[in-house]
Residue frames relative to the residue before (quaternion, step in Angstrom):
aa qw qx qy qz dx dy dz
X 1.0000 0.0000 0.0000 0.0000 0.00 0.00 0.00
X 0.5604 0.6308 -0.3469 0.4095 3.55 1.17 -0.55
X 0.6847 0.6508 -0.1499 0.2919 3.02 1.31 -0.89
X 0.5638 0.4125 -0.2205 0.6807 3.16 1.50 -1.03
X 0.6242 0.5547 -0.3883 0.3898 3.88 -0.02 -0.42
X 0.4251 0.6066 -0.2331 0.6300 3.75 2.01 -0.89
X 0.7441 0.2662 -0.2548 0.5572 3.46 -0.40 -1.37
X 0.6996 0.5295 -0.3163 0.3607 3.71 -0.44 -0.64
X 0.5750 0.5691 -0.4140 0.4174 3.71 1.14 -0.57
X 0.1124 0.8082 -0.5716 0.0869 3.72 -0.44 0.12
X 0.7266 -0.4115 0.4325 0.3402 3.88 -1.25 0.19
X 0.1413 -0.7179 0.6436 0.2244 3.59 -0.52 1.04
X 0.7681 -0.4030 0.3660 0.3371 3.63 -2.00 -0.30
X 0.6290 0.5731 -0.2723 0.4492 3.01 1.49 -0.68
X 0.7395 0.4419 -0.2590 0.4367 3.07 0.92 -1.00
X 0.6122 0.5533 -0.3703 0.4266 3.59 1.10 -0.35
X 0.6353 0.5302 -0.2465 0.5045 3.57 1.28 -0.77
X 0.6355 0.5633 -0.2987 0.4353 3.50 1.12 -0.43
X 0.5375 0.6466 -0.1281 0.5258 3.46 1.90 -1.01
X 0.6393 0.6200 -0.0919 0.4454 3.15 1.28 -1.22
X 0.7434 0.3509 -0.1354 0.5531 3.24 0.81 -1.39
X 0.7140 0.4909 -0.3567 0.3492 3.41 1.20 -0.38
X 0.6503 0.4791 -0.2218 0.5463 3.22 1.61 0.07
X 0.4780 0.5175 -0.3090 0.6389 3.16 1.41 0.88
X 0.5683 0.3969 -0.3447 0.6329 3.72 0.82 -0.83
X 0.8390 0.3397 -0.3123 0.2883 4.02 0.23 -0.97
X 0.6503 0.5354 -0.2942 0.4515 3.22 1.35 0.08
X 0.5322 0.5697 -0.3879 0.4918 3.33 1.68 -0.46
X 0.4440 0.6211 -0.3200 0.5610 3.85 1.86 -1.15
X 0.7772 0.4059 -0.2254 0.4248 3.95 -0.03 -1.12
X 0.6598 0.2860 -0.3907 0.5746 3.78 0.68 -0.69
X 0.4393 0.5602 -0.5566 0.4283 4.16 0.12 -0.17
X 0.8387 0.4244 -0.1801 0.2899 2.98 -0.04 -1.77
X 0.4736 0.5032 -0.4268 0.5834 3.95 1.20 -0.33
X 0.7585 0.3686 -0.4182 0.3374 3.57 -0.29 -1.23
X 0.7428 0.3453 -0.4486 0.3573 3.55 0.53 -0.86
X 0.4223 0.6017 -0.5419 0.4075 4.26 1.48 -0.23
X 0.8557 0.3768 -0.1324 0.3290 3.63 0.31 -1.15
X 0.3263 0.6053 -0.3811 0.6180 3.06 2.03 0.42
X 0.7813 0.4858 -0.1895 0.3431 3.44 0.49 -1.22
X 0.6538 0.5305 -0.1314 0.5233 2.90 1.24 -1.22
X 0.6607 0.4298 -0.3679 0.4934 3.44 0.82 -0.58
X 0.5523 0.6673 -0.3079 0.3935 3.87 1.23 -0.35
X 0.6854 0.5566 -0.3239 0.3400 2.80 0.76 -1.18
X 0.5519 0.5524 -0.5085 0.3628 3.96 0.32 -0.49
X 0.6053 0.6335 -0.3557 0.3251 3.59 1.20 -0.88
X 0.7235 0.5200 -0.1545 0.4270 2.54 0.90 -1.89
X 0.5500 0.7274 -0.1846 0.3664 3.65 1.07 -0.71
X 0.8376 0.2877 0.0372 0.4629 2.96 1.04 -1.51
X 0.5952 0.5518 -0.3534 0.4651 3.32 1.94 0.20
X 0.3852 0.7909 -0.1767 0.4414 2.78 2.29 -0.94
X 0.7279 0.4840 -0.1409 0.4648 3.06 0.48 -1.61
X 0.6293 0.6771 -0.2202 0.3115 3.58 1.14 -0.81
X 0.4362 0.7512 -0.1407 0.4751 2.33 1.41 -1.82
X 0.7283 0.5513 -0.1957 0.3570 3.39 -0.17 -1.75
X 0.6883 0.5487 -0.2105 0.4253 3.00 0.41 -2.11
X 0.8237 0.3194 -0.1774 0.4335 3.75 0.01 -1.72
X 0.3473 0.6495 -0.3852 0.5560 3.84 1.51 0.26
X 0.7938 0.2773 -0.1802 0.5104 3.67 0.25 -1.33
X 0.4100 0.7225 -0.3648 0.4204 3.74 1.20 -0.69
X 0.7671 0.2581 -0.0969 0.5793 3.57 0.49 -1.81
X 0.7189 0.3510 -0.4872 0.3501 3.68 0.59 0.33
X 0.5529 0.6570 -0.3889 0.3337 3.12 1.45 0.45
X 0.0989 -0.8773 0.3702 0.2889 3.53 0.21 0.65
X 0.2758 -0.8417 0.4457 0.1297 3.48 -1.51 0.12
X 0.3050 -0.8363 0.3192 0.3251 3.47 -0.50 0.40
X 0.7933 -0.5352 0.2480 0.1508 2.90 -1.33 0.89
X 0.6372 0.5988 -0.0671 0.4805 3.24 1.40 -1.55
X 0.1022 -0.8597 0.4637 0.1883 2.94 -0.54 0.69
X 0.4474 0.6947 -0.2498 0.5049 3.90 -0.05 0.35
X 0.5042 -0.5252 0.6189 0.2948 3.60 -1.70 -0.44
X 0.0395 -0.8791 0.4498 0.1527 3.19 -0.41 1.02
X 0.5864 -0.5888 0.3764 0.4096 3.99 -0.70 0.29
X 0.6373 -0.5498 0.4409 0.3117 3.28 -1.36 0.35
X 0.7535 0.4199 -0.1932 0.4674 3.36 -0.69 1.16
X 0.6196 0.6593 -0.1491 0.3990 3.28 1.85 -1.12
X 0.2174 -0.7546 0.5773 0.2237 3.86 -0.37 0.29
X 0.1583 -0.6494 0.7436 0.0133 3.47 -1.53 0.31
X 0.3420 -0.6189 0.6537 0.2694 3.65 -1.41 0.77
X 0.4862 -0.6778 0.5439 0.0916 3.15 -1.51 0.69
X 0.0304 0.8488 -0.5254 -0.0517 4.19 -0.42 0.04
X 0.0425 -0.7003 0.7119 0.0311 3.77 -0.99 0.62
X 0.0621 -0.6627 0.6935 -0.2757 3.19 -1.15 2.02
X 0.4222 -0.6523 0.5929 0.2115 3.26 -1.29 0.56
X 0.7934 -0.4310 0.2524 0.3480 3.73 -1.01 0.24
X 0.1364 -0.7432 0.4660 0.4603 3.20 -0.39 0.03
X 0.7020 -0.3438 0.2176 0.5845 3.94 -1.52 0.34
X 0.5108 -0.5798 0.5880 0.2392 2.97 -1.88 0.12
X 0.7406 -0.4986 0.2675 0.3625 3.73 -0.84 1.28
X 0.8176 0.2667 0.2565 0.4412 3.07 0.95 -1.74
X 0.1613 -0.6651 0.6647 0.2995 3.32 -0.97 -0.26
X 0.1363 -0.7423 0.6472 0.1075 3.73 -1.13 0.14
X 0.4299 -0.5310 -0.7302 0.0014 0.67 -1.46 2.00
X 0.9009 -0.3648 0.1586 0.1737 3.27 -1.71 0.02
X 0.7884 0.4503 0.0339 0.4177 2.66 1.55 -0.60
X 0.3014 -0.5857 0.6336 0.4058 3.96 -0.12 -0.69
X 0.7310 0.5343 -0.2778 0.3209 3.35 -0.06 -0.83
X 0.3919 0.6831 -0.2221 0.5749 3.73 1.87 -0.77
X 0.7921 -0.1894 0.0691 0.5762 3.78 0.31 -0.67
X 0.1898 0.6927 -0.6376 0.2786 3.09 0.03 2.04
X 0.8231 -0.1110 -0.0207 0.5566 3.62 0.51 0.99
X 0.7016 0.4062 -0.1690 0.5606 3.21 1.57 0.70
X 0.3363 -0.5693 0.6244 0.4159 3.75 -0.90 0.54
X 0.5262 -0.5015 0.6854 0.0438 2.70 -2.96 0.78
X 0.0386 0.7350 -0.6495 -0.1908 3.49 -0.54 0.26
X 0.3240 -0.7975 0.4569 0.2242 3.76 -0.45 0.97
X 0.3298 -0.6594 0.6051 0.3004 3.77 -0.90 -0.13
X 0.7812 -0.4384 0.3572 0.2645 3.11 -0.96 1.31
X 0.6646 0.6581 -0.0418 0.3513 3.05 0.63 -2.30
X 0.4835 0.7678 -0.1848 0.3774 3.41 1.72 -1.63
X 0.7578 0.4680 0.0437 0.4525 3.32 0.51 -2.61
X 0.7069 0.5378 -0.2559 0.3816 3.80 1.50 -0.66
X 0.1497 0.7591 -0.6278 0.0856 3.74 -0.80 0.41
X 0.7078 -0.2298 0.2455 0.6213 3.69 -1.21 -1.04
X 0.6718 -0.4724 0.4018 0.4050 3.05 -1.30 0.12
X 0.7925 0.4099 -0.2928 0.3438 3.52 0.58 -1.41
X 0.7473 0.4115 -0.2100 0.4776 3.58 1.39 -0.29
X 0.8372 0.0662 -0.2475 0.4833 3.07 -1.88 1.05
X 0.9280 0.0024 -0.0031 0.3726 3.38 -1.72 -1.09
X 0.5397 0.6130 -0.3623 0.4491 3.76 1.07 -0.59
X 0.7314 0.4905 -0.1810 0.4378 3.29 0.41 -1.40
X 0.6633 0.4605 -0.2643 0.5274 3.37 0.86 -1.19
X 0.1867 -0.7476 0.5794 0.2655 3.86 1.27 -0.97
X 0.3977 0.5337 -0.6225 0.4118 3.89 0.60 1.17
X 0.3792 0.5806 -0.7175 -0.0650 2.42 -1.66 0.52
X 0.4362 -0.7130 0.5016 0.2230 4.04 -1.53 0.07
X 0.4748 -0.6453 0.5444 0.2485 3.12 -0.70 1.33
X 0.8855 0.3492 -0.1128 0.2851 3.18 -0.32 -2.12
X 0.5879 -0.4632 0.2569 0.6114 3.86 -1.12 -0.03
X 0.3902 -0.6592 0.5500 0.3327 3.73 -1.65 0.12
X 0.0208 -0.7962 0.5442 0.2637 3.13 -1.29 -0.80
X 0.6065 0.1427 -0.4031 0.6704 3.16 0.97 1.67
X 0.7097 -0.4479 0.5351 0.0969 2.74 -2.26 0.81
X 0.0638 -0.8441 0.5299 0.0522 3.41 -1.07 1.17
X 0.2727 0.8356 -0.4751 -0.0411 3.21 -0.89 0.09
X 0.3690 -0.7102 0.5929 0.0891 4.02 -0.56 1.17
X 0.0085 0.7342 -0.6755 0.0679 3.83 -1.33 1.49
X 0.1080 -0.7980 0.5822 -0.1120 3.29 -0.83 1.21
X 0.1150 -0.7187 0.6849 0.0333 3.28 -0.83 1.28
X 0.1022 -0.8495 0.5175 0.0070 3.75 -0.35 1.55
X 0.0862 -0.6075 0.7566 -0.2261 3.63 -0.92 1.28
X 0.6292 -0.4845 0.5938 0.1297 3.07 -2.12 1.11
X 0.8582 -0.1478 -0.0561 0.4884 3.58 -0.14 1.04
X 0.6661 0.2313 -0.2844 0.6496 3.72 0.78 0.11
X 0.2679 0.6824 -0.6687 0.1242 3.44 -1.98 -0.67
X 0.0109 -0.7770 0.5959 0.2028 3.39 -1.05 -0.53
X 0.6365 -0.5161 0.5641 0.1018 3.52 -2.15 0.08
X 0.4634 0.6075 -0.6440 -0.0377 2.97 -1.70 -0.41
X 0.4853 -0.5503 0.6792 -0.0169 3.41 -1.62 1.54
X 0.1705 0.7473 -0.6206 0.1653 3.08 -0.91 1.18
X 0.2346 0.7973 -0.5542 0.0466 3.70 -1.58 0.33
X 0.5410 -0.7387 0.3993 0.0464 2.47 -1.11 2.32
X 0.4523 0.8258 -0.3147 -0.1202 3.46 -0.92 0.00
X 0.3086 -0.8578 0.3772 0.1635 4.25 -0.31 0.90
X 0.1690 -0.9079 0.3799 0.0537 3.20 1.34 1.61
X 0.8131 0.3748 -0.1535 0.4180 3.56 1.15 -0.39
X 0.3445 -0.6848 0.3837 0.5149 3.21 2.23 0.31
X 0.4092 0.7274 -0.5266 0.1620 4.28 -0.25 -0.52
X 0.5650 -0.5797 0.4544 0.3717 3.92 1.29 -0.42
X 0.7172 0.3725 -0.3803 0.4498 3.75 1.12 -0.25
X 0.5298 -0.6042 0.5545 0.2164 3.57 -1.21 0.47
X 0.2227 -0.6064 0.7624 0.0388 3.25 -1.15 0.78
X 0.1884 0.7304 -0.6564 0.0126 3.87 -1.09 0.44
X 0.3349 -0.6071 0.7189 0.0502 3.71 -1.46 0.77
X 0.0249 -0.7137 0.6973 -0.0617 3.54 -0.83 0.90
X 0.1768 0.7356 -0.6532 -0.0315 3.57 -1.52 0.74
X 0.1108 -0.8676 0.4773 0.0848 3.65 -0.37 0.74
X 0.0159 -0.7667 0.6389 0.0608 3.27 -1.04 0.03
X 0.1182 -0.7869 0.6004 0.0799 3.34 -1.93 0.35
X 0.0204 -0.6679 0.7272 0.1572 3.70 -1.32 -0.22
X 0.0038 0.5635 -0.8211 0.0908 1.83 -2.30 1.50
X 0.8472 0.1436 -0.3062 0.4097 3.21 -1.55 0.95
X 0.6128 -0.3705 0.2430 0.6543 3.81 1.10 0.83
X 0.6983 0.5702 -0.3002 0.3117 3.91 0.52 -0.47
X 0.0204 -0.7661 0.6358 0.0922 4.14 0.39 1.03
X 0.0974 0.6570 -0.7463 0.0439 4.12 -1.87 0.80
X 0.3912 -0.6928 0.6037 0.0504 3.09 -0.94 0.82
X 0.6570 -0.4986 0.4832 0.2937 3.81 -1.42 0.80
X 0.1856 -0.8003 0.5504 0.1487 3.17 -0.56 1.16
X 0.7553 0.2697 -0.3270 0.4998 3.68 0.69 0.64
X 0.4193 -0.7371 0.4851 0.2134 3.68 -0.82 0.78
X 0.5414 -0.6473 0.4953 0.2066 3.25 -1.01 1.10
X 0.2018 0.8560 -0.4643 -0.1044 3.78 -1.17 0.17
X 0.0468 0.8695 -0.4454 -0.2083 3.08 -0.87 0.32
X 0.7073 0.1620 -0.1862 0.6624 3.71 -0.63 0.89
X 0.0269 0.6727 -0.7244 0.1483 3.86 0.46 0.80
X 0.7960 0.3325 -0.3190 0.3927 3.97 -0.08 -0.58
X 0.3799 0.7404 -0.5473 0.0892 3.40 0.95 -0.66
């Protein structure tokens, strides 16, 4: 008799519905958790590339330069000056609209200007497509002044903006940059 009471035992409704819901709660947990990875992941280039700026217009102002213009003679002195880029022409690409639900492939051509301004100076530029907007302000003074790296972007076309801010300044001959990046709508 034990036997049949064995075979006969089986999964009630309750317990199948309880199974159910618990594999629902972990999959609703698992599909969250991608969007915000691929949210993140899709940030980073921003974050990366303001970062990287950052850096660039840092070493810029610790590079000094000389005043003088010309060839100077042997023996001669020249003052020296540490300044931060000046803005970049542009932003790249021009527009919002360029990487509104879509990558950018820049032109080389894009990243080029004088030497002493914007993307030259800073030495940035992007090879591969983007998918935000760049663009580098620079308030230039003889030993102080300040920055800020930025990049716009509407990774899902929808009309809202996503932006990344990183600033920086000098004072007393000494340029540092924000050690944390502003955002706003990072998921957007």
């Amino acid at each position: 008799m034990n036997r049949n009471r064995n075979r006969q035992r089986a999964f009630s409704l309750v317990e199948l519905m309880i199974v159910v819901a618990i594999i629902g709660v972990l999959s609703t947990l698992a599909i969250q958790g991608v969007r915000r990875y691929l949210a993140n992941a899709k940030s980073a280039e921003a974050k990366n590339a303001i970062g990287s700026m950052a850096k660039s217009a840092v070493q810029a102002f610790d590079q000094e330069r000389s005043l003088s213009t010309g060839v100077m003679s042997a023996g001669a002195t020249a003052a020296t000056s540490k300044q931060f880029c000046a803005s970049a022409a542009a932003t790249v690409p021009v527009g919002i609209g360029s990487v509104k639900g879509v990558k950018y492939q820049p032109n080389p051509t894009e990243w080029n200007g004088d030497s002493n301004t914007g993307w030259r100076c800073l030495k940035f530029s992007v090879d591969n497509p983007i998918a935000y907007m760049y663009e580098y302000k620079a308030t230039v003074t003889t030993g102080a002044g300040d920055f800020t790296a930025s990049a716009y972007g509407d990774l899902n076309g929808d009309g809202t903006t996503s932006s990344f801010r990183i600033a920086g300044a000098a004072t007393t001959g000494v340029a540092r940059y924000a050690p944390t990046i502003a955002e706003t709508s990072p998921d957007e």
